[in-house]
C-alpha positions as CSV (number, residue, x, y, z in Angstrom):
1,X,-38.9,26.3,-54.5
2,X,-35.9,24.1,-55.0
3,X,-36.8,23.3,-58.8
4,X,-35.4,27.1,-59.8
5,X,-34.2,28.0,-63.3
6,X,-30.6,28.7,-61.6
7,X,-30.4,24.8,-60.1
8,X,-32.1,23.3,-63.4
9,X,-29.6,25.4,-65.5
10,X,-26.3,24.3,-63.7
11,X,-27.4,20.9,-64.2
12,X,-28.1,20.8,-67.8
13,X,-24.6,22.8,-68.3
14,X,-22.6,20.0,-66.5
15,X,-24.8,17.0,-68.7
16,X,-23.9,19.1,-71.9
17,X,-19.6,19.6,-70.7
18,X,-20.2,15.4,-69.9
19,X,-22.2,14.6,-73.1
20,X,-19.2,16.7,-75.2
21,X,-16.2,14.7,-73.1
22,X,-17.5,11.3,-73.0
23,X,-20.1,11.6,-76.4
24,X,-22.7,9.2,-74.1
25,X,-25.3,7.4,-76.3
26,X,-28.8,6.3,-75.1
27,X,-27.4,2.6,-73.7
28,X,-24.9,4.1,-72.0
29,X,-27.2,6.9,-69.5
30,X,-28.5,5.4,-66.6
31,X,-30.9,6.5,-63.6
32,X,-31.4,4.7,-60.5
33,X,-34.1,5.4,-57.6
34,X,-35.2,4.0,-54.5
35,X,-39.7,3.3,-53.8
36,X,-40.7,1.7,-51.0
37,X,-43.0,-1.5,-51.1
38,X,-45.1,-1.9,-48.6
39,X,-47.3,-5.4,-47.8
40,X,-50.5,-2.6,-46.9
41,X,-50.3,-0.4,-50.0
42,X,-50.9,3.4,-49.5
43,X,-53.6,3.3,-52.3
44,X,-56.8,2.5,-51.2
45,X,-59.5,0.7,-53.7
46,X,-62.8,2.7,-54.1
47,X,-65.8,0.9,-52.3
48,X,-69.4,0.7,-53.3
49,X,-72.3,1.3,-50.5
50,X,-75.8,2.6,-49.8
51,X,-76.0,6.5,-48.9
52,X,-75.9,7.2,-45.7
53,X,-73.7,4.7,-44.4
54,X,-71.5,5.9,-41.9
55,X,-69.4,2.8,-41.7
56,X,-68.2,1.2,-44.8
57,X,-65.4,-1.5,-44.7
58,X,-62.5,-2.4,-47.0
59,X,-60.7,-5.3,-47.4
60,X,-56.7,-4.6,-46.1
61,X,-54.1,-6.4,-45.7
62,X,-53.6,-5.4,-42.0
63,X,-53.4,-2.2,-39.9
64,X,-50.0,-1.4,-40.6
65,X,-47.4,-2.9,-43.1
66,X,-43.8,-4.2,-43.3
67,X,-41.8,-1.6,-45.5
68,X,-39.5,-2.9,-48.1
69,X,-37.0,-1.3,-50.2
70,X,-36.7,-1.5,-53.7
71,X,-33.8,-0.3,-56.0
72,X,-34.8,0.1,-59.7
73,X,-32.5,1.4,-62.6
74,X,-33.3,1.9,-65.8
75,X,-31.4,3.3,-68.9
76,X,-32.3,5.6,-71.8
77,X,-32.8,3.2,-74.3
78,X,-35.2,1.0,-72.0
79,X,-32.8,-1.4,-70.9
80,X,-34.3,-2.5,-67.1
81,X,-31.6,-3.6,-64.7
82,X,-32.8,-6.5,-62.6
83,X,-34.0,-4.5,-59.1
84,X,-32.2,-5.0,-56.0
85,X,-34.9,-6.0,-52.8
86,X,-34.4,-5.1,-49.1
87,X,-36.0,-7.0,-46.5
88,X,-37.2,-5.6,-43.1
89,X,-35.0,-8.8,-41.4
90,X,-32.0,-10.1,-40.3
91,X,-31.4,-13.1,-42.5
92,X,-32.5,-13.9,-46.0
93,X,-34.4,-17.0,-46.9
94,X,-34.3,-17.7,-50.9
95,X,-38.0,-18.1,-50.6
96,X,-38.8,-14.4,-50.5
97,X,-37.7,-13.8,-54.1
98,X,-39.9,-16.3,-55.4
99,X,-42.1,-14.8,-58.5
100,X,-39.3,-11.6,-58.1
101,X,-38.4,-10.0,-62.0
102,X,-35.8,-12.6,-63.0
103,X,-32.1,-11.6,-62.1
104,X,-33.5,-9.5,-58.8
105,X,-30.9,-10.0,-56.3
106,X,-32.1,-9.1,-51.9
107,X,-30.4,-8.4,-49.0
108,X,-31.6,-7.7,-45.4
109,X,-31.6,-4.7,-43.1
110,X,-34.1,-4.5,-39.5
111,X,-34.9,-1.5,-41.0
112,X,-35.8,-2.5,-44.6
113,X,-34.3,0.8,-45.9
114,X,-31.1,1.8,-48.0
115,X,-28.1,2.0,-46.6
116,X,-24.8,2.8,-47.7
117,X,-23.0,-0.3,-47.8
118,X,-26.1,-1.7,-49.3
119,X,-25.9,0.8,-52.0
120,X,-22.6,-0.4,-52.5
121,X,-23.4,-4.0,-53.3
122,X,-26.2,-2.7,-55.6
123,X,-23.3,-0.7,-57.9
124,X,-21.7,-4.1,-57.6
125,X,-24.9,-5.6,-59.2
126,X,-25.1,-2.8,-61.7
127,X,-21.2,-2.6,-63.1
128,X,-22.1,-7.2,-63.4
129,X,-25.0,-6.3,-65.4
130,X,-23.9,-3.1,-67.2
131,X,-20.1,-4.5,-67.6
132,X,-19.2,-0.3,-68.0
133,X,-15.2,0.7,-68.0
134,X,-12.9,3.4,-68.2
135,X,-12.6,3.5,-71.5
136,X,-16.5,3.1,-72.3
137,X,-17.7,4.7,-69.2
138,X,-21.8,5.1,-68.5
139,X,-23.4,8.0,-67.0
140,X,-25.2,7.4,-63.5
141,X,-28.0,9.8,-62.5
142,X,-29.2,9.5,-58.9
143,X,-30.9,12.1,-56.7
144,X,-28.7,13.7,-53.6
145,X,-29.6,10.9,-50.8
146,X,-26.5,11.0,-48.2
147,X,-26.1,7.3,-48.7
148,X,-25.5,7.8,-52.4
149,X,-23.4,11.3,-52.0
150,X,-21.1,11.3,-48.9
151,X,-20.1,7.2,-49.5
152,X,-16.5,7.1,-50.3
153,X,-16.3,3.7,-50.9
154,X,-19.2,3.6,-53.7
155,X,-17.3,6.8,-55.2
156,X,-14.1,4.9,-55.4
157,X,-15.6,1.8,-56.5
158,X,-17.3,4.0,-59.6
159,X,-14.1,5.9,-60.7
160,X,-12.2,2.6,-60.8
161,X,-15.1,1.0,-63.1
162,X,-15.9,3.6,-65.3
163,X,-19.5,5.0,-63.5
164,X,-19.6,8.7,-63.9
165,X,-22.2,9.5,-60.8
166,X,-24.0,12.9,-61.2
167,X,-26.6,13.5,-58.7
168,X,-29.8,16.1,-59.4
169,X,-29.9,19.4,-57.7
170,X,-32.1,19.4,-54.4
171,X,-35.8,18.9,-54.2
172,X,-35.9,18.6,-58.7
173,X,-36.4,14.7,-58.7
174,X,-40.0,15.1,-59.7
175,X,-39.0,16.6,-62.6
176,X,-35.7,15.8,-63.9
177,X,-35.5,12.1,-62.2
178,X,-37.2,9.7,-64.9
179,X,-37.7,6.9,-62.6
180,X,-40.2,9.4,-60.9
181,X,-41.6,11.2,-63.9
182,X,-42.8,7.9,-65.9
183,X,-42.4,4.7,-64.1
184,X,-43.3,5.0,-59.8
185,X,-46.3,5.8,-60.4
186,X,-47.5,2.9,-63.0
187,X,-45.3,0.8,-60.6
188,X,-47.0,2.0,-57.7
189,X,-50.6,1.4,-59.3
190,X,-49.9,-1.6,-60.7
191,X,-49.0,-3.2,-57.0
192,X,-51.5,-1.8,-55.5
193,X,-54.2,-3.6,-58.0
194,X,-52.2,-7.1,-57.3
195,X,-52.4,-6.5,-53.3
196,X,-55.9,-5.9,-53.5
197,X,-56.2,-9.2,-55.9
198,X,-54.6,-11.7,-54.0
199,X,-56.6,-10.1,-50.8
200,X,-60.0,-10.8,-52.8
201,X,-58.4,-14.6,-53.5
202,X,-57.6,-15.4,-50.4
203,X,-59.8,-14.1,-47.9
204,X,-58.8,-14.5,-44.3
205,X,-55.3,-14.0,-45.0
206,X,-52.9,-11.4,-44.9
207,X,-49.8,-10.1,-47.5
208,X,-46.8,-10.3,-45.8
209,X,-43.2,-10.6,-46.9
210,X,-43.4,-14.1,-48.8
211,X,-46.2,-13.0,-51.0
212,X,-44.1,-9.4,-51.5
213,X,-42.1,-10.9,-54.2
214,X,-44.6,-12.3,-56.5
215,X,-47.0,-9.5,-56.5
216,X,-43.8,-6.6,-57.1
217,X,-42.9,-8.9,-59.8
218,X,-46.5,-8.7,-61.6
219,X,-46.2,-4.8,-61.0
220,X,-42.7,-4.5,-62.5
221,X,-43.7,-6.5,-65.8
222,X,-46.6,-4.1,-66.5
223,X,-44.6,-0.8,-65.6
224,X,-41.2,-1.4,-66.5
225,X,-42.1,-0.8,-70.8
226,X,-40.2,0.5,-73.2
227,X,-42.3,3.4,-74.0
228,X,-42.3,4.4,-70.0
229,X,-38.7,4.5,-70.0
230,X,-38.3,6.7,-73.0
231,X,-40.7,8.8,-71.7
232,X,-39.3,9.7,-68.6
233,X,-36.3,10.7,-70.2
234,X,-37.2,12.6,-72.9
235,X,-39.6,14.6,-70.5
236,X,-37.1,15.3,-68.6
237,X,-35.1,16.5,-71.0
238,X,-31.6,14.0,-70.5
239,X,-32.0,12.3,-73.6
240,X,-32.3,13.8,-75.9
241,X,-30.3,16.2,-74.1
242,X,-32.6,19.4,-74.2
243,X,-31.8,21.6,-71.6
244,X,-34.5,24.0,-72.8
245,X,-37.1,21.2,-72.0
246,X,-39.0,23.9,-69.4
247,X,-39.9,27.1,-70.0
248,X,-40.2,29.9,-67.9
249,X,-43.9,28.9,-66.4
250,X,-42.1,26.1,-65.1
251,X,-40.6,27.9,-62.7
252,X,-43.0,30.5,-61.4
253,X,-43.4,29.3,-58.4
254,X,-40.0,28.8,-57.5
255,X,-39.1,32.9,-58.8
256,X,-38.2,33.9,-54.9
257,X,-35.5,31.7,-55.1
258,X,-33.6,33.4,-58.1
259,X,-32.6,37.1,-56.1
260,X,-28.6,36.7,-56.1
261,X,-26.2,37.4,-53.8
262,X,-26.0,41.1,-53.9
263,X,-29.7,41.3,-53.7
264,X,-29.7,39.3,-50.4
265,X,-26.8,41.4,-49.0
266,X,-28.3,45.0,-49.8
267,X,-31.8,43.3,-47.9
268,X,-29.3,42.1,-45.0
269,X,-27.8,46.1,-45.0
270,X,-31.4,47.7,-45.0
271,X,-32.4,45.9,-42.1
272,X,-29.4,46.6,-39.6
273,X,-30.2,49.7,-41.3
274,X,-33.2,50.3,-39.9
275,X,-32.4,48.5,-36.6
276,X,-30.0,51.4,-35.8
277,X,-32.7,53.9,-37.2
278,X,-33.4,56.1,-33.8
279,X,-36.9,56.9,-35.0
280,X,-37.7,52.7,-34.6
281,X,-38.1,52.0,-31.3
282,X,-35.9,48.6,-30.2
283,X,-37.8,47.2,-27.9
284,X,-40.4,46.4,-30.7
285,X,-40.2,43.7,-33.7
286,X,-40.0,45.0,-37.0
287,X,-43.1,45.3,-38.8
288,X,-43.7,45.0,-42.5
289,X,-44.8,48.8,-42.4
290,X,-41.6,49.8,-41.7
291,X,-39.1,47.6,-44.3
292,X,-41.0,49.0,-47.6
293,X,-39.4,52.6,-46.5
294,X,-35.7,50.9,-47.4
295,X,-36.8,48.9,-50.1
């Protein structure tokens, strides 16, 4: 219900106000995500056996996998900046990035998830890679994760270096984040098929986070394409900037979520309405017999 033509609309009227200040061309409108990499993909290969069999194996990496982190950026022209990689450790070992996309930088967290100070370092990655400044600012797109929208010091770090941050109304990524309209899923396949690979290759063994970097770096050189880039922004309607990109059967299924305010408030005043009603009985919940009378 979050992707509603009222949150879809505000957006698009604050890309347009942005796209007439700062006149932003196709190298200068980025989009950055995080996807998780796991050494036991969440895809599982389909497997071949007589009928009837009740128990069929598969060959896994293990029962349960070490999570990694991955943040990916990508701009709408198709220029890829190099992914930032969190570990699930305490200390990095230069090893791990071997067979990593070239320029992918890694840091370590127990956790192996973003954090905010992380995300800092990785806007310090971006504005070395992007080189954007006050006076040729770039447009960053990110969805509403707390360690991305309530961190100070990566907002202060932007408006010093020309980043102009704009995060995506709540619960919309699927379809206005390009990162997650054209290129997680490919990525996601695409890992999934080199896990199960190197498995077949090396029977016996397991993936863990030394293999992690060669086989995400496979994955990333089939998904990150030009064409999957420019896709995922011109479906989602950011460049070329078309805020009429979905049409009213988009958003059928979130229409409950378009009543305004004075709609809510007359609903609120018909109930204590009929709460105070002496013929309704307040002992007893109110039953969807009685609310039609007020509506």
């Amino acid at each position: 219900m979050g992707f509603n033509k009222v949150s879809v609309s505000k957006f698009f009227s604050l890309l347009i106000e942005l796209q007439d200040k700062y006149k932003f061309g196709p190298t200068k409108i980025f989009n950055v995500d995080e996807t998780g990499i796991t050494t036991v993909p969440k895809k599982k290969s389909k497997v071949l056996s007589l009928k009837g069999k009740k128990q069929v194996g598969l060959i896994s990496s293990a029962e349960r996998g070490q999570l990694s982190t991955a943040v990916l950026c990508v701009s709408a022209s198709g220029i890829y900046v190099p992914p930032l990689v969190i570990f699930p450790r305490v200390r990095m070992k230069a090893e791990l990035l071997d067979g990593a996309p070239p320029g992918t930088i890694a840091m370590c967290h127990p956790s192996g998830w973003i954090q905010s100070y992380i995300f800092v370092h990785w806007l310090d990655h971006f504005i070395a890679n992007v080189k954007p400044t006050k006076d040729y600012p770039v447009l960053l797109l990110l969805d509403g994760h707390s360690t991305h929208t309530k961190n100070l010091p990566l907002i202060d770090k932007a408006r010093n270096n020309g980043v102009i941050i704009v995060s995506f109304p709540p619960h919309c990524t699927h379809r206005l984040q390009p990162l997650d309209v054209s290129f997680m899923g490919p990525l996601s396949t695409f890992y999934t098929q080199e896990v199960m690979i190197w498995l077949r290759n090396n029977p016996g063994r397991i993936v863990t986070q030394y293999q992690l970097g060669k086989l995400f770096g496979i994955a990333y050189a089939k998904a990150a394409t030009l064409q999957n880039a420019l896709s995922g922004f011109s479906k989602t309607g950011i460049y070329p900037l078309n805020p009429n990109i979905f049409s009213d059967h988009d958003f059928v299924s979130a229409s409950t979520t378009d009543n305004d305010i004075t709609g809510s408030q007359t609903m609120a005043n018909f109930s204590e309405n009929v709460i105070h009603d002496t013929r309704v009985d307040k002992n007893k919940p109110l039953t969807a017999e009685v609310l039609p009378i007020y509506s």
